[in-house]
N, C-alpha and C positions, 0 to 999 in steps of 0.2 A: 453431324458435327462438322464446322471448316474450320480451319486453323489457318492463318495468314502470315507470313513473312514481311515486314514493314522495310523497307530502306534503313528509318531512325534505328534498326535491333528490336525493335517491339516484335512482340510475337503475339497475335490476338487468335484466342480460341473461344467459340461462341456457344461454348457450352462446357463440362465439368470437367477437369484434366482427374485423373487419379493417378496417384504413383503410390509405390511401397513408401518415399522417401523425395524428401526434395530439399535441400542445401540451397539457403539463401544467405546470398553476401551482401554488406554493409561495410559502406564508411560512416555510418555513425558510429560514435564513441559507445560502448556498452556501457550496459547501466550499471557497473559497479562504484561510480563516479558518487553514489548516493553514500558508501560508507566511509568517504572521504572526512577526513576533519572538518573541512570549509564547505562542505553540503550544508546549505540550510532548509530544514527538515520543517515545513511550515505545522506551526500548531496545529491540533485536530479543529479548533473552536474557527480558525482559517478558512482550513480547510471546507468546512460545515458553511461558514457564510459564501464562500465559492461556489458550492454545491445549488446553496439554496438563490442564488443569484445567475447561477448559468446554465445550472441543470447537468452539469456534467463534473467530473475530475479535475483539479487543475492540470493543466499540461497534456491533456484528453484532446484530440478533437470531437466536437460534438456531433451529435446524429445530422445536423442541419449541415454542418462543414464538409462530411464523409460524403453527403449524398448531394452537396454541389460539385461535388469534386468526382464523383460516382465512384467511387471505393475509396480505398488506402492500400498505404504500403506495407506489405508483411513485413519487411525487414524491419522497416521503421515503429511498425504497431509494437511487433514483439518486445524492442528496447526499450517505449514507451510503458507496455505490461511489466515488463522486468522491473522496470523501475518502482512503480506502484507497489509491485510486489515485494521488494527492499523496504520500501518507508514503511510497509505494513509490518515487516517483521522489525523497525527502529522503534513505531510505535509500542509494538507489542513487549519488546523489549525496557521499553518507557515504564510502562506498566505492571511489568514485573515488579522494575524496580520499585515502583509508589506500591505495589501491595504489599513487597515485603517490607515497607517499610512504615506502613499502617498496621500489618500484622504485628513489628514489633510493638508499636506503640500499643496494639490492643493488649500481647501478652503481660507488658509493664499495666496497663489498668487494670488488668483482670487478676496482677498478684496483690496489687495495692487494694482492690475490692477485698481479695480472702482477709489481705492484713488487718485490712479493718473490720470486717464482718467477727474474725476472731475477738479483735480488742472489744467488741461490742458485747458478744457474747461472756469475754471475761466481764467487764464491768457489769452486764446483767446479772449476773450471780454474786458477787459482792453484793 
């Protein structure tokens, strides 16, 4: 393994570093910017034609971008994951709300079914 000291602060190591523990800092804003009021949280149907037009994430770099650039930045990946990972749980949260609110509507169909299957059965016995 060599490790190099650069003038710029770079530090280039030409093979695997391990640590117990490594602390990376950022000036980028953290992803909590997503549960903001004014976040717009793009549709999943969006989302899905992005996907199927770019091959990646919105707001992803893609495999072709990572490997002209020969990596990425942890600090920055991480905010970028964080973030995905926010909309995943607004989505989900989306979700909740439309099932339970499918669920009520089933339970109102499913008493108006008894109500009537009743009234059927009174009138077949008359």
């Amino acid at each position: 393994m060599t490790a190099q000291f650069h003038s710029n602060g770079d530090f280039l190591v030409s093979n695997r570093i391990i640590a117990p523990e490594v602390f990376v800092t950022t000036n980028i804003p953290w992803a909590d910017y997503v549960f903001k009021p004014d976040y717009k949280l793009r549709p999943l149907s969006e989302v899905n034609s992005f996907i199927g037009l770019h091959g990646h994430l919105p707001g992803m770099p893609s495999a072709e971008e990572v490997g002209q650039q020969g990596g990425f930045e942890v600090g920055r990946l991480n905010v970028l994951l964080l973030e995905k990972v926010e909309e995943l749980t607004l989505y989900s949260i989306q979700q909740e709300k439309r099932i339970e609110i499918l669920q009520s509507k089933l339970d109102a169909q499913q008493s108006q079914i008894e109500l009537l299957q009743q009234r059927i059965e009174s009138l077949e016995k008359k």
